[in-house]
C-alpha positions in Angstrom: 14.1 14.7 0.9 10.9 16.9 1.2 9.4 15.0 -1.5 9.9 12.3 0.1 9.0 13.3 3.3 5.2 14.7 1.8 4.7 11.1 0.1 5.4 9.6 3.0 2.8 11.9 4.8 0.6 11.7 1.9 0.7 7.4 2.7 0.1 8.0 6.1 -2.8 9.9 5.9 -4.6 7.4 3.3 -4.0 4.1 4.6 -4.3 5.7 8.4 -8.3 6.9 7.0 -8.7 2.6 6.5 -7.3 1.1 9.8 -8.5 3.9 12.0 -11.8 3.1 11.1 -11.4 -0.7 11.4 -9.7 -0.3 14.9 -12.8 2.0 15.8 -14.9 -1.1 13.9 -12.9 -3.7 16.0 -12.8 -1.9 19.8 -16.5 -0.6 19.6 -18.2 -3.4 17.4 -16.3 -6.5 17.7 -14.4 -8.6 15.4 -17.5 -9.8 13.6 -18.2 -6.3 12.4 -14.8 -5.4 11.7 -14.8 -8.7 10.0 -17.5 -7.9 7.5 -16.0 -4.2 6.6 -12.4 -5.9 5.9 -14.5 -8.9 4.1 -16.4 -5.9 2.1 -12.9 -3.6 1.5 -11.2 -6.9 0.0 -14.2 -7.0 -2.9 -13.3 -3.3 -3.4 -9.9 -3.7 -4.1 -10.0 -6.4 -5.9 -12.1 -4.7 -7.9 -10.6 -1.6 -7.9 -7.4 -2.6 -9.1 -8.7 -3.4 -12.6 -8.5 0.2 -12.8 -5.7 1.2 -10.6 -3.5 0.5 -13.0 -4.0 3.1 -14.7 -2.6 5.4 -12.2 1.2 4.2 -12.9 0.3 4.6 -16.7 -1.1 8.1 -16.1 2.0 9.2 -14.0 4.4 7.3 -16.4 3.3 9.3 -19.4 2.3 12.6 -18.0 6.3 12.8 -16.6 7.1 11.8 -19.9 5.1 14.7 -21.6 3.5 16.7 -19.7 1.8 18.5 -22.6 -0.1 15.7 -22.9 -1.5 15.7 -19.7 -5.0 17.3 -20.6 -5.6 14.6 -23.1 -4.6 12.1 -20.7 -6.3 13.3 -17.6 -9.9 13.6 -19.6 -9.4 10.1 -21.4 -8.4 8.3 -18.1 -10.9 9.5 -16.1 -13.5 8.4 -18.7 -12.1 5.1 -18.4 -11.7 5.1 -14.5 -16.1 6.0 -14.5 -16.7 3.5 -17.0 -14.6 0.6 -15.6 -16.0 1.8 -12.2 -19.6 1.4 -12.5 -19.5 -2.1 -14.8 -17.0 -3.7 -11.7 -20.2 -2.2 -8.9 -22.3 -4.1 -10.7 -20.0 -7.0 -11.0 -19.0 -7.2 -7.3 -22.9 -7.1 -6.6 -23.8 -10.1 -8.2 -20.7 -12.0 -7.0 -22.0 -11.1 -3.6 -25.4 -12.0 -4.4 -24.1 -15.2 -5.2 -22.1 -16.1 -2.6 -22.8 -17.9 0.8 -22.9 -15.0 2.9 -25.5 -13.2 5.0 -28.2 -11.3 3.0 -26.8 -8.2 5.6 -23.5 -9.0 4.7 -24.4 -9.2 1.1 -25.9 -6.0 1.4 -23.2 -3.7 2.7 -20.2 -5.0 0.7 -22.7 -3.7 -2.3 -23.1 -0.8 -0.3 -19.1 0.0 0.1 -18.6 -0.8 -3.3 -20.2 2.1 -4.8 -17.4 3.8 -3.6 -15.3 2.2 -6.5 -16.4 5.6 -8.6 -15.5 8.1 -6.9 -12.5 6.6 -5.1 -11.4 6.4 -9.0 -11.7 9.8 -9.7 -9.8 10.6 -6.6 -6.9 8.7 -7.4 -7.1 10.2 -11.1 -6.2 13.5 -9.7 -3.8 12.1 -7.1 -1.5 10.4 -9.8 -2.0 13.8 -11.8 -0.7 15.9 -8.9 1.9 13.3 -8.1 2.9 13.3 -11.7 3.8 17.1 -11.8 5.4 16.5 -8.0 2.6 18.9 -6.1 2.3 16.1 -3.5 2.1 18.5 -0.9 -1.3 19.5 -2.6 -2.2 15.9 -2.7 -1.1 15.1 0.8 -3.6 18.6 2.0 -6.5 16.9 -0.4 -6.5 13.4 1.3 -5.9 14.6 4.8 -9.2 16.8 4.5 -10.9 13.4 3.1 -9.7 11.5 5.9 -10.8 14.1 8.5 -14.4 13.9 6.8 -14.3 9.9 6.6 -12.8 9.1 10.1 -15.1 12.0 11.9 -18.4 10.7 9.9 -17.6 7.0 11.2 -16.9 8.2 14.8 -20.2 10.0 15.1 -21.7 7.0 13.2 -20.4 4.6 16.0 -20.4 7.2 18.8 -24.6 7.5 18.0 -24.8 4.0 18.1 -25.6 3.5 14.3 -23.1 0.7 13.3 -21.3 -0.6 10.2 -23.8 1.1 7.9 -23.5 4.4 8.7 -19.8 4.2 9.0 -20.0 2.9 5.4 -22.2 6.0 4.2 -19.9 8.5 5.6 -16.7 6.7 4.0 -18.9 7.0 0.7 -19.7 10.9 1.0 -16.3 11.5 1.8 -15.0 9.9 -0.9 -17.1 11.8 -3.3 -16.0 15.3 -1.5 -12.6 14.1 -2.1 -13.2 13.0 -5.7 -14.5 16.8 -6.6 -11.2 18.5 -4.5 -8.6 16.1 -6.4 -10.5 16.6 -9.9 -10.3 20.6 -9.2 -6.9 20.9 -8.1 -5.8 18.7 -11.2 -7.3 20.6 -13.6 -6.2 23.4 -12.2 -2.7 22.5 -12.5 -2.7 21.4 -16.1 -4.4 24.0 -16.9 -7.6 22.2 -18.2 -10.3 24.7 -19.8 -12.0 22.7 -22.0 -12.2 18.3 -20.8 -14.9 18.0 -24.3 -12.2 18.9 -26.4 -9.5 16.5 -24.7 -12.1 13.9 -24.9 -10.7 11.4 -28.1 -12.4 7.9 -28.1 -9.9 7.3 -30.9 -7.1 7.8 -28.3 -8.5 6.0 -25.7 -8.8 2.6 -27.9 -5.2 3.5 -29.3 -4.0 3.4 -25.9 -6.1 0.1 -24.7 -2.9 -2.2 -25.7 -0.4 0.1 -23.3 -2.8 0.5 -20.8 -4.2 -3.3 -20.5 -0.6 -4.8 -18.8 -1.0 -1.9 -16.6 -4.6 -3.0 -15.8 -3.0 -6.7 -15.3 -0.7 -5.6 -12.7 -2.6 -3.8 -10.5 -5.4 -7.0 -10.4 -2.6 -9.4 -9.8 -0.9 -7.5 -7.5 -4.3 -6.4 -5.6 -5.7 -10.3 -5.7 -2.1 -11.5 -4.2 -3.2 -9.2 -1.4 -6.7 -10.0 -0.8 -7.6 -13.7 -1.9 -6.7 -14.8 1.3 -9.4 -12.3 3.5 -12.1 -13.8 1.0 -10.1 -17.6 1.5 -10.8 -16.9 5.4 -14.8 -16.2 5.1 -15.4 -19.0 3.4 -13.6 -21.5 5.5 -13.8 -20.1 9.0 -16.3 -16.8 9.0 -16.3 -13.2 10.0 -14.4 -13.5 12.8 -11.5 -15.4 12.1 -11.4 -12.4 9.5 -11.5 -10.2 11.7 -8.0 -11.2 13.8 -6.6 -11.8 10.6 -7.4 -8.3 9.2 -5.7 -7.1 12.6 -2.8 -8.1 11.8 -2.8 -7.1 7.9 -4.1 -3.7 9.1 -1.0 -2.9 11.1 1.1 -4.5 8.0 -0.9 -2.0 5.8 0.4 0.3 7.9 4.3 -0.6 7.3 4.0 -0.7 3.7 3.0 3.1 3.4 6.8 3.5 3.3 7.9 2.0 0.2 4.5 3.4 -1.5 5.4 6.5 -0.6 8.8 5.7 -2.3 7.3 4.5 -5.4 5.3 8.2 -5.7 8.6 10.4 -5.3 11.2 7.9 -7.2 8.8 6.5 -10.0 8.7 9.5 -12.1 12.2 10.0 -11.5 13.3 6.6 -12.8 11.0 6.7 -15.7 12.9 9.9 -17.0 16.2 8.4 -16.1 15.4 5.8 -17.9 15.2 7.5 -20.9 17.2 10.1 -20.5 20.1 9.3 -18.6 19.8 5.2 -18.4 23.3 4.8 -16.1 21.7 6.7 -13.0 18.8 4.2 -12.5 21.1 1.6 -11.1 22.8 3.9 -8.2 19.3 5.2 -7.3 17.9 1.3 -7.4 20.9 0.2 -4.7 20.2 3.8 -3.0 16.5 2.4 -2.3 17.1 -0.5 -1.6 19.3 0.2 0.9 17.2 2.6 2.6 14.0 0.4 2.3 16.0 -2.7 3.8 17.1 -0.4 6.9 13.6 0.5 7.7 11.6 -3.2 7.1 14.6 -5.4 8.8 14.6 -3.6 12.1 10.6 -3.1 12.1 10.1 -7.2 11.7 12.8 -7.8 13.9 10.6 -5.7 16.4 7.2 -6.8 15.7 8.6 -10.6 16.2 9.2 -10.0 20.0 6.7 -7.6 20.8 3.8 -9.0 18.9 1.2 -9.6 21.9 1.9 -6.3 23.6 0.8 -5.1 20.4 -2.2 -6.4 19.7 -3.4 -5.8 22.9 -2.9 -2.1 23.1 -4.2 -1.5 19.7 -7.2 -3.7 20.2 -8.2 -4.6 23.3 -8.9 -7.6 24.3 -10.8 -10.6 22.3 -7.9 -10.6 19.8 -5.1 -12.8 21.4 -5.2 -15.3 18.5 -3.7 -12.6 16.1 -0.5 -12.3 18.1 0.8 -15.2 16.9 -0.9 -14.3 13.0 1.4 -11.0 13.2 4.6 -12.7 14.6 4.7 -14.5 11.4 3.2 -12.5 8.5 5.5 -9.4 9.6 8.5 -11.3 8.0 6.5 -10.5 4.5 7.9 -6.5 5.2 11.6 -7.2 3.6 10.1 -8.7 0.4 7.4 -6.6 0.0 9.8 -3.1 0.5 12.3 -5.0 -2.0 9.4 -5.8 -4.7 8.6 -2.3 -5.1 11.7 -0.7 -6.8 12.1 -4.0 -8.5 8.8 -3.4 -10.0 9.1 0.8 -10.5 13.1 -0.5 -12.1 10.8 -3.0 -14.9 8.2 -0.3 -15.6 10.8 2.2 -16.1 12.1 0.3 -18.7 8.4 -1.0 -20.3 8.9 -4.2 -18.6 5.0 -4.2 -17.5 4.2 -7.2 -19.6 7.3 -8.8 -17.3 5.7 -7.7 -14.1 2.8 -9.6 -15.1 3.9 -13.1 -14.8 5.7 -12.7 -12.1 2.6 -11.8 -10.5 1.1 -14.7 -12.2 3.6 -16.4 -10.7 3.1 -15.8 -7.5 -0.9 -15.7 -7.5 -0.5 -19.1 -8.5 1.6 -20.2 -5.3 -0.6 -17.7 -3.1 -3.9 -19.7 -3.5 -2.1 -23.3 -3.4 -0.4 -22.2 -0.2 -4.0 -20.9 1.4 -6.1 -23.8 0.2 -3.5 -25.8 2.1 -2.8 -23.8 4.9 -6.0 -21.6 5.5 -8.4 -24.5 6.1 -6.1 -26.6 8.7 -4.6 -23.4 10.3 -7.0 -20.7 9.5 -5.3 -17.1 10.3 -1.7 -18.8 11.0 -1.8 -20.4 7.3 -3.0 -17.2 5.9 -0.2 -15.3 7.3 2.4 -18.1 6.4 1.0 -18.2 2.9 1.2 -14.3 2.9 4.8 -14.8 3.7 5.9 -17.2 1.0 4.1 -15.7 -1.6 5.9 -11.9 -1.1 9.0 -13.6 -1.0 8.6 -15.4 -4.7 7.4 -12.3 -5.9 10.2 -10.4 -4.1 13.3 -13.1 -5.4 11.9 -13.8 -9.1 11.6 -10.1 -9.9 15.0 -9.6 -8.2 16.7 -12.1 -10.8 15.4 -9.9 -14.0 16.1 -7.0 -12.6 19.9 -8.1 -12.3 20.9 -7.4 -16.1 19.9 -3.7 -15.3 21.7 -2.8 -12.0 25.0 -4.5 -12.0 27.0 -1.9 -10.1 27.3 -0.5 -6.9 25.0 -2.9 -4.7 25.7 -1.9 -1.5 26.9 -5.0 -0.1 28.4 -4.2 3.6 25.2 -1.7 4.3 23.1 -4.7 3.5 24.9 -7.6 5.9 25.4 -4.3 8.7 21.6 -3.7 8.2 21.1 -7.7 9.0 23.4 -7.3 12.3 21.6 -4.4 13.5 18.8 -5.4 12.9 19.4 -8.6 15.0 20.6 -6.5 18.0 17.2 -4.8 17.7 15.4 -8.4 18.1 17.7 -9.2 21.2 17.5 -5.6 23.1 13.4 -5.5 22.5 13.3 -9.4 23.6 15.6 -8.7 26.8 12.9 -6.1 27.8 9.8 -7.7 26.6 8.3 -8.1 30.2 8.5 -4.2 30.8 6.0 -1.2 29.7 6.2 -1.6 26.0 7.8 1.9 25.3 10.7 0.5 26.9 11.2 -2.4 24.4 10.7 -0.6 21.5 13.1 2.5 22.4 15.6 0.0 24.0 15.3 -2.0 20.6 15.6 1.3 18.4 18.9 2.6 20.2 20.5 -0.8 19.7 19.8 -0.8 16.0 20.7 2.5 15.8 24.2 2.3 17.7 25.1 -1.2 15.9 24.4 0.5 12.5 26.5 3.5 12.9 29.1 1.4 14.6 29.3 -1.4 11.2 28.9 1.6 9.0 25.3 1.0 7.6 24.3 4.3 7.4 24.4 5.3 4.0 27.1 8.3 3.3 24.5 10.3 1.1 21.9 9.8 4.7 24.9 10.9 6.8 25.9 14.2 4.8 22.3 15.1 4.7 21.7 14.9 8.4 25.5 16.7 9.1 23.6 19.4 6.9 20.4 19.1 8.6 22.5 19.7 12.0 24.5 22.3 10.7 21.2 24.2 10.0 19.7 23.9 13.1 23.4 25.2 15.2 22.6 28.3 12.9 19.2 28.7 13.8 
């Protein structure tokens, strides 16, 4: 539970560092600007994720031995610099290339030589994750943040604009690459990185490492084709709504990342170790996953335009409806995860792959249909559709593995409750928006209890929890 509870912290804090400084972007600067640093962030991740992928692998095989970490630290971070630096230079003359503004050329370039040390940071994230010090990790990224968020605030505060926002981001980054790199080594012990270094070792482990390296580009390109599908069909500022609504999306989805950091290197030793526990702790995630995301969408549905216009301000009443829709993405995308963590466990990366293949293939049919009649709307539909034939096609090979113990009644009481959710939030709709969302949280909450969707393991813990606190 406290691991748990420090991942989920540990999410917070880095995806909060991104949308604070696009809500900042998008109340002070407009949707244009806000527009242009979501247009510029999609190029990063895109790019990034050719190298994110080694994170899982790092965390994977560190679990597995951790006497090995050392030699996999030094050899990965070599990899992470390298792959870095060649995808700046590649992102610079896709820019260059493209039919954008020769300003907005110029700071996606900028904000993409962040790729390095954001690599490096995430090097000694998955190392501190690995060995389970994500309280550590969770103290690194919130001092990052504090330096990213307060360099953009005096940035916009002075009246310097998207630049300096993206200069500050940049320096914090490479503070935060130096802390993570310290406190790694540190914690596995690492005197000497010359002597770790093996270019023999690295090449050896290109042929593990390269499904890896396909998964996180699929996965990240599923995510972001349609921001870079919206600039070239309808601009800046139709990016901007749309990013309004994937910001607050972003958001939601810290919980079953922060999920995949506590659970992951549990599964993977389960997996070899002791293969007939990965299948209650699967249905155990699922559960809990599905009786956070239901009630959440159910929610967001209703209250949408309330929403958006206390988080933004006004100017953005055409992402309402963009959020009413793409919010229904949250079930498949919590579902995909321990699908995913389930098939890596067991070396299924290569498996992973085409099913993100798969549905990369019907993401970019769906927005070249949807995006250019419907702009935002079709990229939200789109974004829909696409989680859920990721989320369903994984889900039918991960079947042979977890037979057992699917928690059947939870799931259909999670489905009523969450329904009474939808109808107590809609019944209040009209009223102070507090209202709606506490009226629509005690209805789930009372309707679960009552159909007996709480999961027993969740109810013993609390009793315990309780128990403490009467002592105290």
């Amino acid at each position: 539970m406290r691991d748990t509870l420090l991942a989920f912290l540990l999410n917070i804090v880095n995806r909060a560092t991104t949308a604070v400084l696009f809500i900042l972007l998008a109340r002070l600067a407009g949707p244009d600007e806000a527009g242009i640093y979501t247009l510029g962030l999609s190029y990063v991740l895109i790019a990034g994720a050719l190298a994110t992928g080694l994170d899982d692998l790092l965390i994977r095989e560190t679990s597995r031995d951790p006497d090995q970490a050392p030699k996999w630290t030094v050899n990965v971070s070599v990899l992470r610099v390298a792959l870095s630096l060649a995808l700046w230079l590649a992102v610079a003359a896709v820019v260059t290339g493209a039919r954008y503004t020769p300003r907005t050329s110029q700071l996606i370039v900028l904000l993409a030589s962040s790729l390095v040390p954001e690599g490096l940071c995430s090097v000694g994230s998955a190392v501190l994750i690995a060995r389970r010090r994500i309280g550590l990790a969770t103290v690194l990224a919130a001092l990052v943040a504090a330096a990213k968020v307060g360099g953009g605030l005096a940035a916009l505060f002075f009246g310097s604009g998207l630049p300096a926002v993206i200069l500050a981001s940049i320096v914090g980054s490479w503070l935060g690459s130096g802390l993570y790199l310290l406190a790694a080594g540190r914690e596995i012990r690492l005197t000497d990185p010359v002597r770790q270094l093996d270019p023999g070792f690295s090449l050896l482990q290109l042929r593990v490492i390269s499904p890896f390296l396909m998964i996180g580009l699929l996965s990240t390109l599923e995510y972001q084709l349609d921001i870079l599908f919206l600039s070239v069909f309808k601009g800046e500022t139709e990016v901007g709504w749309y990013s309004s609504t994937t910001t607050f999306l972003w958001a939601l989805w810290m919980v079953p990342v922060a999920y995949r950091m506590v659970y992951f290197p549990v599964m993977a030793r389960y997996a070899r170790e002791s293969p007939d526990r990965v299948a209650p702790l699967y249905w155990q995630s699922i559960h809990y996953l599905a009786a956070l995301a239901v009630p959440v969408a159910a929610g967001t549905v209703v209250l949408a335009p309330e929403i958006i216009r206390l988080v933004y301000g006004e100017g953005y009443e055409p992402s309402a409806v963009m959020l009413a829709i793409i919010v229904w993405a949250l079930p498949f995308v919590y579902a995909a995860v321990p699908n995913t963590r389930i098939l890596l466990a067991f070396d299924g990366q290569e498996k992973v792959s085409r099913f993100l293949i798969i549905t990369l293939a019907v993401n970019v049919v769906a927005n070249l249909t949807l995006i250019p009649a419907f702009g935002g709307v079709g990229a939200a539909t789109a974004r829909v559709l696409s989680s859920a034939v990721f989320g369903l096609t994984s889900w039918l090979r991960v079947r042979p593995l977890i037979r057992t113990g699917a928690p059947t009644r939870g799931l259909l009481s999670v489905a009523v409750a969450g329904a009474a959710c939808g109808a107590a939030a809609w019944v209040l709709r009209h009223q102070p928006l507090a209202l709606p969302v506490l009226g629509g949280a005690l209805a789930y909450a009372v309707v679960l209890g009552a159909t007996g969707g709480v999961p027993p393991e969740a109810v013993r813990a609390i009793q315990q929890q309780l128990k403490g606190w009467i002592r105290v």
